[in-house]
N, C-alpha and C positions, 0 to 999 in steps of 0.2 A: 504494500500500500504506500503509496505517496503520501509525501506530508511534507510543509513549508519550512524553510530554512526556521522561521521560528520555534515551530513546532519540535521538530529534530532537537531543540538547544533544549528546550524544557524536559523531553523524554528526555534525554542523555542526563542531565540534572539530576532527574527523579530517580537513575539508574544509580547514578553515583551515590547519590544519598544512601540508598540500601546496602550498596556494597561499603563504603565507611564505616556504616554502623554497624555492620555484620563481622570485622576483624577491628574493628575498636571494643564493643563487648568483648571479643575472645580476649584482648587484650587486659583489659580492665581486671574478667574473673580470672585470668591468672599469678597477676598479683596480688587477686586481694582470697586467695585461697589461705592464706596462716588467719587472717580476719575470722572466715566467715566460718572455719574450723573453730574457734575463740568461741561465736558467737553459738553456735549450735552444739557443740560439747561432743562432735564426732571426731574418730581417728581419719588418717591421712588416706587408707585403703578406700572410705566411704564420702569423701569431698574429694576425690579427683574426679566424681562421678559428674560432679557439675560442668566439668569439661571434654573430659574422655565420653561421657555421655551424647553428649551435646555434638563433638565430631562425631559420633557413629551415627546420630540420627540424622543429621546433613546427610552423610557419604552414604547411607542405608535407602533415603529418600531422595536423590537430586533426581536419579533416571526416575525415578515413577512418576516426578512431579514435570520433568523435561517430557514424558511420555503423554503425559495428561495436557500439558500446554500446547501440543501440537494436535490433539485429540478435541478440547474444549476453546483453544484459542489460548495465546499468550498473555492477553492482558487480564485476563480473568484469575489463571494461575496467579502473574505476579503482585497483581494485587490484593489479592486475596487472603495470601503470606505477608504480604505488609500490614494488611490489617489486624492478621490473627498473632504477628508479632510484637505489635505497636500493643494490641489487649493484653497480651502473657507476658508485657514489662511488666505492666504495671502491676497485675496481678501479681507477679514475683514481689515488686515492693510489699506488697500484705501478706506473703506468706506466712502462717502463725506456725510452722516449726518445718523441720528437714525434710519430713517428707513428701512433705506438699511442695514446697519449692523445686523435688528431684521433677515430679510429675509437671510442674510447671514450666519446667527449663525441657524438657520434652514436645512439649508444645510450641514452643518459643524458636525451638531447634528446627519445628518440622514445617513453622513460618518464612524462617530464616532458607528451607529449602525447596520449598517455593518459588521466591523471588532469585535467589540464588541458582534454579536450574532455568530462569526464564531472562536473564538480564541481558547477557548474551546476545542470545538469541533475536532479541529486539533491537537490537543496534544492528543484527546483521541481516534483521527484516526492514527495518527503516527506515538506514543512510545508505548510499549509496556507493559501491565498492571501495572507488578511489576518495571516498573521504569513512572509511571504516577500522583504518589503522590508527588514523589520531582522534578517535572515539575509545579504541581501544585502549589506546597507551593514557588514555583518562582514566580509563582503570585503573592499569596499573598505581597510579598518582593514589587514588584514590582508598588502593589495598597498601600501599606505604601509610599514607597520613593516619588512617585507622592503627595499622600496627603501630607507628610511632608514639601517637597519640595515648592510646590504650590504656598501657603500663603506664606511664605518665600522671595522669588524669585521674586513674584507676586506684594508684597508693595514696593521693592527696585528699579523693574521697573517702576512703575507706577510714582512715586517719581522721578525717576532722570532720566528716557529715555522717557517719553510720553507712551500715552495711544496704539498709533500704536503698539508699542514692544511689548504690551502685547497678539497680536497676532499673532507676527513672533519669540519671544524667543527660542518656542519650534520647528520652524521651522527646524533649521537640526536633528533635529531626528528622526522628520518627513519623513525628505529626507533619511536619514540611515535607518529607517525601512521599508521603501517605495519600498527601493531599495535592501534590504536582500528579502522581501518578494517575488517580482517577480524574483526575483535568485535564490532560493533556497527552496520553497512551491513548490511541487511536484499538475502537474496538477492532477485533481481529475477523474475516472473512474466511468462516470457519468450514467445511466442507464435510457435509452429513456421511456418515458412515456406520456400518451394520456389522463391521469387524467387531466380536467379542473381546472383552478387556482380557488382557495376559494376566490373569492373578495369578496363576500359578508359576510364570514364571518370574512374574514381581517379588512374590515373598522369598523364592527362592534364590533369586537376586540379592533381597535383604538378607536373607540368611548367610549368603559367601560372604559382601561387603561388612557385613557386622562381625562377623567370628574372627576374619581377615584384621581387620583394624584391631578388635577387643587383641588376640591373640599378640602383634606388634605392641600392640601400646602396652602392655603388659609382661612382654618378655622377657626385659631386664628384670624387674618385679621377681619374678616366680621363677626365674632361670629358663632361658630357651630349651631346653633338653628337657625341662620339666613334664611332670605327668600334665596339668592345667594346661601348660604353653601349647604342649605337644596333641594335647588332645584336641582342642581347639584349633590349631592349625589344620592339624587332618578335616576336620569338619569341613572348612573352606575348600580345601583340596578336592572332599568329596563334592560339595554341591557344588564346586566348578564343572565337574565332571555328569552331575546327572544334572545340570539346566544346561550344556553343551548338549547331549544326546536329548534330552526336551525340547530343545528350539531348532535343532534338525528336523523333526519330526511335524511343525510348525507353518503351516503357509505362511503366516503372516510374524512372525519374529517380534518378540520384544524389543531383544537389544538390533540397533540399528546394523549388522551384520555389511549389507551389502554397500553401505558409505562406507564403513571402515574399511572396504576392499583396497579404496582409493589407497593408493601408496604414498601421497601427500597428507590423506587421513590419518594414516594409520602411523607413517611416523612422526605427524606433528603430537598424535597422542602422546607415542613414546618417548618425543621429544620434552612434553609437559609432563610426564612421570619422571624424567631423569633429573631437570632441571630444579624442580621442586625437593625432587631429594637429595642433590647434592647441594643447592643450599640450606635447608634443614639439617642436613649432617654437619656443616662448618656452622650453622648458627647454635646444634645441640652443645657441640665440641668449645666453641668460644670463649663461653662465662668463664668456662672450668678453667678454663688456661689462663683466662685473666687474673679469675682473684687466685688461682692455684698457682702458678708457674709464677707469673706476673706480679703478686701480691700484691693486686687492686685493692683498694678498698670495694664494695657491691655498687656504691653509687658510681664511680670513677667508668667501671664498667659498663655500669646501664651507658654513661652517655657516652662512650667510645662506639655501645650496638649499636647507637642513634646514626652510626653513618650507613646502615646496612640501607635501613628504609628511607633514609636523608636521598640519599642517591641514585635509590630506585623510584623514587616524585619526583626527581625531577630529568633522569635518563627516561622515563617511559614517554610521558608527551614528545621529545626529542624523536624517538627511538618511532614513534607511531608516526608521525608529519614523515620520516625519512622512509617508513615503509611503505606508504604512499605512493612516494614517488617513483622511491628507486626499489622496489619490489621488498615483500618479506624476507626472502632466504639468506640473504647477503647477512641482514640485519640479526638474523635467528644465529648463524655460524661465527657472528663476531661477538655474538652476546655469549652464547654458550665454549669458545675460546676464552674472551674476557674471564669468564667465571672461572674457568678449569686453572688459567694464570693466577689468578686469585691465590686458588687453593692451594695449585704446586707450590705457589713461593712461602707462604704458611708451614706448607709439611718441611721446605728447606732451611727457614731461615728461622724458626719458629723463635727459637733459642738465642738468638743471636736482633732478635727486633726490635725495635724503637719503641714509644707509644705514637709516633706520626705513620713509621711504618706501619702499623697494628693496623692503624685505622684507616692510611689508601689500602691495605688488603681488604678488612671487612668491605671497603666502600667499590674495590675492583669486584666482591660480587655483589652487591647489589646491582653495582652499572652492570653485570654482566645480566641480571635476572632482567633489568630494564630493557633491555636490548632485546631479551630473549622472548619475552612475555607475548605480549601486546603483538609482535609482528609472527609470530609461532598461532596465537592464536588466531590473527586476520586470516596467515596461510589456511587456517582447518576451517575455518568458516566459508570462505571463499570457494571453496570444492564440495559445500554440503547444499542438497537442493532444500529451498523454501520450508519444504512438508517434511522437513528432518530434522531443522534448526533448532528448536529445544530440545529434543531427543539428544542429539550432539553436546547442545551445551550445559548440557544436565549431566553426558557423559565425562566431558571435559572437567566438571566441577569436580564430582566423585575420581576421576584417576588425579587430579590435582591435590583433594583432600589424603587419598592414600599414597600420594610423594609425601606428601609433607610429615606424615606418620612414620611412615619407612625410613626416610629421614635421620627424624628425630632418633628411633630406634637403631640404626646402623651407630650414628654418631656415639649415642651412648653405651651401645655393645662394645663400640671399638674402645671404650676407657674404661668399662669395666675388669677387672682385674691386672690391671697395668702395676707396678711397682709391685711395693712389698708392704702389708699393713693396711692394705685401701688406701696409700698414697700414690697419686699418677704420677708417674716421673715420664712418661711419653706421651705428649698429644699429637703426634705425626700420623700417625694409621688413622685417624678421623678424617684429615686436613688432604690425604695422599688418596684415601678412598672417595671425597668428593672430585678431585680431579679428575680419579680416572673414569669415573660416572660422566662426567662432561664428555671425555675423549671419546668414550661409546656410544653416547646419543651424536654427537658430531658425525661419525660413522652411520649410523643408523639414520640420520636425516641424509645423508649426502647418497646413504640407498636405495632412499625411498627418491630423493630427485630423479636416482637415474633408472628407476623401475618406472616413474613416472614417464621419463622423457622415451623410454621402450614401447610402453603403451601408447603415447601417442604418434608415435614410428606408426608404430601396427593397424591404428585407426585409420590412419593418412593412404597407409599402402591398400589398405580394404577397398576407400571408398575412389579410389581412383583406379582399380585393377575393374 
């Protein structure tokens, strides 16, 4: 659907809105998780729940809700989840004890995936190809200033307004996004269909993506090799295997199979799983070596991180205008170069760095993830038809949220049992493993270019023979 340069400006607005608010809260409840422990009288196993929860229900829900927005129309989806999040803030403020607050942030979570499987998607039903990269790289902007923000904003409320604020802060912006969105998101031009809904291979979906994430983000926890870790990973394992042999079986497929064929699809995906976890692995790995290695003080450290997202607001809008012009791929291989340089000189020089050097490394990968983001994404968008586009972008969300898990958990597996005592004396195999993660999606995208540029060989010679 068409819509006027004005119009576009207000959608993108109302876009960004939700995506700020959606990694400013992550940020917020994780550092006010020793607070809100304090305040409710639970151990550490039973208030991680408020976040590790919260990512499973995103990554559990993005494809059913990208499934549903391409099913019932995209503005209905995203608005929808603005609303039903913008209610289960507030409601979190009055929560009268822990267990209703878990059940609330549940809610709040499946809002939040919603809008988050349909944001996407709407930029890249919108605007217009060549103005779809610096729409894009507004996100990026937009996922920096939340992260930055977050932690920030998050310990000053906790501290001096109570633990309520910490789920009404972001409340008007909520309300301003809430309220651009149903004003100015054009209804969607939805096309009637008698296809039965996949529930069956929806929950089965949610049963891989959930055990998958639960089993990672808990590894460290309960020891990989453990009965818990172990068992639950198998879990995933298995229902990867019987919803593959269920959507063979399948006229109509849940997950979007025959886009992902696209060799640009498929390894801009892999591109956004690798990129995602190798910077989660150097940003799990960092703290440690700051106040560990380094003898930061905590605060010294917070603002050193500040250059990861510093850098990536303001390389993403950059990084989306240049994809525009002069195509995504260039931009996608210099970012994810940038990043791996990052890393390497981390794993080398670790011991030997400055606090300026410290911080152009952290800040080589943010510029690398700015680079990489925004014009990696335009690539997958750009190759996916109309009637697929939330489906896609709902997929992209969930294999983004499980980089960033995998991530986190490499980074921490690789310093678990380092030294002697539970003291790390090596942070190099964190710093040396996101590199070489770079070095293989570099590989892996410059594959998929050239399986791309085979197939269109072969199209060419078809239709002229």
């Amino acid at each position: 659907m068409s819509i006027d340069l004005r119009q576009q400006r207000m959608v993108l607005i109302a876009v960004l809105l939700g995506i700020f608010v959606s990694h400013f809260t992550a940020g917020v409840m994780n550092v006010a998780l020793p607070e809100l422990m304090n305040v409710f009288q639970v151990g550490l196993g039973s208030i991680q729940w408020i976040t590790v929860g919260y990512l499973l229900v995103i990554a559990s829900f993005l494809p059913l809700m990208g499934k549903l927005g391409d099913r019932v129309g995209l503005r209905l989806i995203h608005n929808m989840g603005y609303l039903l999040f913008l209610i289960s803030s507030i409601l979190l403020a009055l929560s009268p004890g822990f267990a209703v607050l878990l059940v609330l942030r549940v809610v709040q979570a499946i809002g939040a995936a919603m809008y988050q499987a349909t944001n996407v998607a709407m930029i890249a039903v919108h605007f217009p190809k060549n103005k779809m990269g610096r729409a894009l790289g507004l996100v990026s902007t937009a996922v920096a200033l939340g992260a930055m923000s977050g932690p920030v904003i998050g310990g000053m409320v906790a501290e001096w307004l109570g633990w309520r604020w910490l789920f009404l802060i972001h409340v008007p912006v909520s309300i301003a996004g809430t309220f651009l969105a149903f004003r100015y998101i054009p209804k969607d031009a939805v096309a009637k269909t008698k296809e039965p809904f996949p529930l069956v291979s929806i929950m089965m979906f949610m049963l891989l993506i959930g055990s998958l994430i639960y089993g990672m983000s808990n590894g460290n926890q309960y020891g990989w090799l453990s009965a818990p870790t172990t068992l639950v990973l198998a879990g995933s394992v298995a229902s990867l295997l019987v919803l593959t042999l269920w959507e063979r079986r399948q006229q109509k497929p849940f997950l979007p199979l025959q886009t992902c064929k696209n060799p640009m699809v498929a390894s801009g995906m892999a591109v956004t799983f690798a990129s995602y976890a190798a910077a989660n692995t150097t940003l799990a790995v960092t703290p440690f070596y700051l106040t560990g290695f380094q003898k930061m003080p905590t605060a010294l450290a917070g603002y050193i991180m500040i250059a990861y997202p510093l850098v990536l607001a303001l390389s993403g809008p950059m990084a989306g205008r240049l994809s525009d012009r002069y195509g995504p791929k260039r931009l996608t291989l210099a970012g994810l170069g940038l990043m791996g340089l990052g890393t390497l000189l981390f794993a080398l020089f670790y011991e030997q760095s400055s606090l300026v050097l410290i911080a152009i490394m952290i800040g080589m990968v943010g510029a690398g993830m700015g680079l990489t983001a925004s014009p990696n994404l335009s690539l997958i968008m750009k190759h996916v038809p109309a009637y697929e586009s939330a489906s896609i972008s709902g997929m992209v969300g969930m294999i983004r949220n499980v980089g960033m898990v995998f991530g986190a958990a490499m980074g921490l597996g690789m310093l678990k049992g380092a030294g002697d005592g539970g003291q790390i004396t090596d942070y190099s195999g964190g710093f040396a493993l996101s590199a070489v993660v770079c070095l293989i999606s570099v590989w892996i995208f410059l594959y998929g270019g050239r399986l791309a540029r085979k197939e269109k060989q072969l199209l060419v010679e078809r239709e002229s023979a």
